[in-house]
C-alpha positions in Angstrom: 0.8 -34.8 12.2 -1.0 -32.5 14.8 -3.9 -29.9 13.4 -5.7 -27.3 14.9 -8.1 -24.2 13.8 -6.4 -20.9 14.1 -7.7 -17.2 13.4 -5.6 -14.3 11.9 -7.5 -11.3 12.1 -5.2 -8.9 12.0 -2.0 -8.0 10.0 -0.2 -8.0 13.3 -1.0 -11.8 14.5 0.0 -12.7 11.0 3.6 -10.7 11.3 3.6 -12.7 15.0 1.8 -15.8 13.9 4.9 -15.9 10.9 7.7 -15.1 13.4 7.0 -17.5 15.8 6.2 -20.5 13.7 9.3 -19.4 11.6 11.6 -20.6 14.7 11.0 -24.3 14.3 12.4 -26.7 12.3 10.0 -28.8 11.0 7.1 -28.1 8.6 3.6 -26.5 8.5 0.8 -25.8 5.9 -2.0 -23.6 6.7 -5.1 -24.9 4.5 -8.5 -22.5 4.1 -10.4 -24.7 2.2 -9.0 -26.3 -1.1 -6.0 -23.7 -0.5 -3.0 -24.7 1.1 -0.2 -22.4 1.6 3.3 -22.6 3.6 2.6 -21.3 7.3 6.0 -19.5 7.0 5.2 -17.5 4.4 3.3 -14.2 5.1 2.8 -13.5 1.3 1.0 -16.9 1.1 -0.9 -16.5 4.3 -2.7 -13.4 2.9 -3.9 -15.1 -0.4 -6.0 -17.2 2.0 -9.8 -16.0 3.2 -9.0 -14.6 6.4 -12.3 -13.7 7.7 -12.9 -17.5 8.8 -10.7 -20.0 10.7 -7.6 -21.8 9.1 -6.4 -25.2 9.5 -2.8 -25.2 10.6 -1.4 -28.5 9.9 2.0 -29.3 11.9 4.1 -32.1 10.4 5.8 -33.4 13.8 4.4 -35.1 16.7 6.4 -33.1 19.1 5.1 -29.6 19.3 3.7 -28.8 22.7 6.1 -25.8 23.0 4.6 -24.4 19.5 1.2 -25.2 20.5 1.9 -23.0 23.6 3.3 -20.0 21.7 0.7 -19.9 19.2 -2.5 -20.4 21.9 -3.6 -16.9 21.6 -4.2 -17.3 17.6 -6.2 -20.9 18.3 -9.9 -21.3 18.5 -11.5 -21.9 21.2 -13.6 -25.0 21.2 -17.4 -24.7 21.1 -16.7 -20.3 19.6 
């Protein structure tokens, strides 16, 4: 399992967060505290506080070309 802190600010970097994470096969969970929602689903990502970071939690080992295509919605280490 890989996890990293991601920000989605917008309604647009959901839409594109949703439709690029939607293109892999294996499975991903978005937690904001005690919450934890499907990373697929855009209903369940805006039931989460939005204003702060989310935890994206990828169930596969191999996901460097996900991690790529979802950099821009990462945090930045030490921000």
């Amino acid at each position: 399992m890989k996890t990293v802190l991601i920000r989605l600010s917008l309604v647009e970097n959901v839409n594109r967060f949703v439709n690029i994470v939607s293109r892999y096969p294996f499975e991903m969970d978005l937690r904001a505290g005690r919450h934890v929602v499907d990373a697929k689903s855009i209903l369940g990502i805006f039931s989460l506080d939005l204003s702060r970071p989310i935890t994206l939690e990828i169930y596969s080992e191999d996901c460097g070309e996900l991690l790529k295509e979802i950099e821009p919605f990462m945090e930045k280490q030490g921000a």
